[in-house]
One Martini backbone bead per residue (centre of mass of N, CA, C, O) as a GRO file, in nm:
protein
  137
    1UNK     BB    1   5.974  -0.974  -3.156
    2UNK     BB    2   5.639  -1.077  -3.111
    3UNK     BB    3   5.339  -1.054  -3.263
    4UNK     BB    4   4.965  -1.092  -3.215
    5UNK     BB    5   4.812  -1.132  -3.513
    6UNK     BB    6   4.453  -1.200  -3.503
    7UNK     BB    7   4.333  -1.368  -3.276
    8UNK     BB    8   4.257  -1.689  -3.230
    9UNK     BB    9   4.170  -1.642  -2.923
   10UNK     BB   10   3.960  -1.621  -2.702
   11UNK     BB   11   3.756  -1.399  -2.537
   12UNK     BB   12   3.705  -1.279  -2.196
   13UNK     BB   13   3.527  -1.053  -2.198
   14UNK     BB   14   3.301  -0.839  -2.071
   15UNK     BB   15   2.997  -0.712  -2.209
   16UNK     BB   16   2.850  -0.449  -2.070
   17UNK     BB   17   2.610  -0.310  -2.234
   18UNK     BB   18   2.379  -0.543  -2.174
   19UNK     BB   19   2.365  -0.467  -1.879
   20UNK     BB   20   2.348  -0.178  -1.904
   21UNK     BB   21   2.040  -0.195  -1.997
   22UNK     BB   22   1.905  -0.398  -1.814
   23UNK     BB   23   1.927  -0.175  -1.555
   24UNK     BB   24   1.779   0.039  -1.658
   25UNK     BB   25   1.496  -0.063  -1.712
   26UNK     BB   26   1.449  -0.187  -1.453
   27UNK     BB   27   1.454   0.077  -1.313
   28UNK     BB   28   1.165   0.213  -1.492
   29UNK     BB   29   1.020   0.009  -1.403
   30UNK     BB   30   1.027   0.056  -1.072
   31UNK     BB   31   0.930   0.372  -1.127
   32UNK     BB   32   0.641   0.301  -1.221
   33UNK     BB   33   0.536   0.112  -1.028
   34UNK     BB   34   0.553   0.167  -0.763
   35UNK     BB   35   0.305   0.357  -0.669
   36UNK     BB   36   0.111   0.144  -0.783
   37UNK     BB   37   0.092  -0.018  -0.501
   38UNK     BB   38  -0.036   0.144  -0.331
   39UNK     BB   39  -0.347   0.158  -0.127
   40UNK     BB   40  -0.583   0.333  -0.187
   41UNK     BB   41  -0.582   0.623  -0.042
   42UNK     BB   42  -0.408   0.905   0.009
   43UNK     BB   43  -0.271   0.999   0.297
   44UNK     BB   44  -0.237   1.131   0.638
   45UNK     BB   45  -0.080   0.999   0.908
   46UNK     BB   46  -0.074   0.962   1.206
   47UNK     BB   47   0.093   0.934   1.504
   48UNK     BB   48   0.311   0.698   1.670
   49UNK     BB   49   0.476   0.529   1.856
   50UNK     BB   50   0.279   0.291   1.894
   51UNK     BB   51   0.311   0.003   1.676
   52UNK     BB   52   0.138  -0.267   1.505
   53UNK     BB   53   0.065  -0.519   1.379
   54UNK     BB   54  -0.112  -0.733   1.184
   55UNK     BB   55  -0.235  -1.028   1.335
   56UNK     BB   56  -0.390  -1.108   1.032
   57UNK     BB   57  -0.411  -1.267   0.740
   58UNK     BB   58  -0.355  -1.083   0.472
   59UNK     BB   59  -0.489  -0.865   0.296
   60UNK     BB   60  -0.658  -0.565   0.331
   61UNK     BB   61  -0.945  -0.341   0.396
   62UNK     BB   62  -0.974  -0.057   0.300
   63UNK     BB   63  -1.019   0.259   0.459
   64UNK     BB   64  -1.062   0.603   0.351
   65UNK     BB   65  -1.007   0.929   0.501
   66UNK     BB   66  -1.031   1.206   0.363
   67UNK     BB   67  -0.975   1.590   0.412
   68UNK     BB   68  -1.300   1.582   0.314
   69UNK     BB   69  -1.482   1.351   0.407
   70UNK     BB   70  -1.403   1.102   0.255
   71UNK     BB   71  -1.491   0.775   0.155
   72UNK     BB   72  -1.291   0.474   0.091
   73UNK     BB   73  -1.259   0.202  -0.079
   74UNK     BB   74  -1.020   0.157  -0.172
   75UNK     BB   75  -1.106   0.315  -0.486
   76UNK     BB   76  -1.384   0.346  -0.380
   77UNK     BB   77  -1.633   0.573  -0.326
   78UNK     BB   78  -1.833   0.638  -0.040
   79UNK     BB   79  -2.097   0.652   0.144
   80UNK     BB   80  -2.186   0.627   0.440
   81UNK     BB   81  -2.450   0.446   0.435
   82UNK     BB   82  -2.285   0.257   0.231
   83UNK     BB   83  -2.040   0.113   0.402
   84UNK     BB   84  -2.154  -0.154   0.494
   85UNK     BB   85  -2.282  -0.267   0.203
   86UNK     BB   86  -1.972  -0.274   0.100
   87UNK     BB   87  -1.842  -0.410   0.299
   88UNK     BB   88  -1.988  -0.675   0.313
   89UNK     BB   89  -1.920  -0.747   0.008
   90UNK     BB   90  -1.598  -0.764   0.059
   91UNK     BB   91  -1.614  -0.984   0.253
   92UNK     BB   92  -1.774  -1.173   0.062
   93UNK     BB   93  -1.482  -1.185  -0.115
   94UNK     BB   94  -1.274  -1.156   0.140
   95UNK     BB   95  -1.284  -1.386   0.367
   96UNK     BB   96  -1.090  -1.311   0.662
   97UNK     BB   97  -1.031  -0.976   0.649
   98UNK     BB   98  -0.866  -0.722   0.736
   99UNK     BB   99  -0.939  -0.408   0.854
  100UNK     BB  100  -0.864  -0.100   0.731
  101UNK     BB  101  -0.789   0.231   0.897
  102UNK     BB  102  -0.769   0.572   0.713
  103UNK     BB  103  -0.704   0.856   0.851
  104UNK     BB  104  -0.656   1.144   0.843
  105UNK     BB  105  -0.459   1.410   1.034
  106UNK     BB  106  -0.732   1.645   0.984
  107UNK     BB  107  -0.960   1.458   1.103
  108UNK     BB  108  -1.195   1.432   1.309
  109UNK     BB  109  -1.243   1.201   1.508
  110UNK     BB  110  -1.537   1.174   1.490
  111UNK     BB  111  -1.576   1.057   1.217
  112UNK     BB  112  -1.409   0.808   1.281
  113UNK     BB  113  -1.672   0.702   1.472
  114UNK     BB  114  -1.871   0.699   1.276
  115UNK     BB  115  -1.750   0.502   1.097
  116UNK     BB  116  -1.686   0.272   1.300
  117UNK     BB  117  -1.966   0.234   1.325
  118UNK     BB  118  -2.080   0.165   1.075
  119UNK     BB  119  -1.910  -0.088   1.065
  120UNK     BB  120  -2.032  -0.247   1.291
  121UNK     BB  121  -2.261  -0.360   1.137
  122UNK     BB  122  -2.187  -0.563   1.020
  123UNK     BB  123  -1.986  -0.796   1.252
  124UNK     BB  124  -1.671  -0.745   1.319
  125UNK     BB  125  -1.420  -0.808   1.511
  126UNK     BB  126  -1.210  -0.597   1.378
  127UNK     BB  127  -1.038  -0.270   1.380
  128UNK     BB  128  -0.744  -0.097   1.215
  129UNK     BB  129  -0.546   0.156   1.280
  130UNK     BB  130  -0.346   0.386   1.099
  131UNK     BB  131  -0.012   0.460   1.112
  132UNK     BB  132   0.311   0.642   1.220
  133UNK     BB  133   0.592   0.574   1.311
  134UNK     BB  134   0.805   0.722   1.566
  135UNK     BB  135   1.092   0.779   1.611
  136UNK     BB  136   1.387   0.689   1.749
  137UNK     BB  137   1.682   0.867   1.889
   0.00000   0.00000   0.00000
């Protein structure tokens, strides 16, 4: 019987550890990404049945109304009364994006229709509701 001492031959072995740090990496950076995604402010969104996607293309203009009732467009927060000429302001830096109001789902009515008046002194085509679609089972 012989054995082969010293090994003159290529080792064929893939050796696992440098793979299993670069995913290990990879996932702590995506679990710290993740979060900083979302845009506008973080709103709790009304149920609805039937929901459609957005029809014009591009990122959409946020405009997200917190349980406090603050308006804010993106991350900075405007009064009603400045919300038409921040919002053209936007508009005139991203022509022919569409518009989305995120409206907390403890927010009045109300509010959310005093502020689509507001937004309509722009005069925008259209601006859409965003909601949770309801799964069906």
């Amino acid at each position: 019987m012989s054995m082969d001492v010293g090994g003159k031959g290529v080792k064929s072995e893939i050796n696992v550890t440098p793979l299993v740090d670069v995913v290990l990496v990879l996932l702590i950076i995506f679990m710290v990404i993740t979060p900083m995604l979302q845009r506008g402010k973080p709103v709790v969104l009304p149920d609805a049945r039937h929901v459609s996607a957005l029809k014009q293309g591009g990122d959409p203009i946020l405009v997200s109304v917190t349980r406090d009732g603050k308006i804010w467009i993106d991350k900075d927060e405007v009064s009603k009364e400045d919300l038409a000429n921040m919002l053209g302001i936007q508009m005139q830096v991203h022509p022919g994006a569409p518009v989305l109001v995120k409206g907390d789902r403890d927010v009045e009515y109300k509010t959310i229709r005093e502020m689509v008046l507001e937004i309509s002194k722009t005069h925008l085509l259209g601006v859409s509701l965003a909601a949770t679609q309801i799964k069906e089972k």
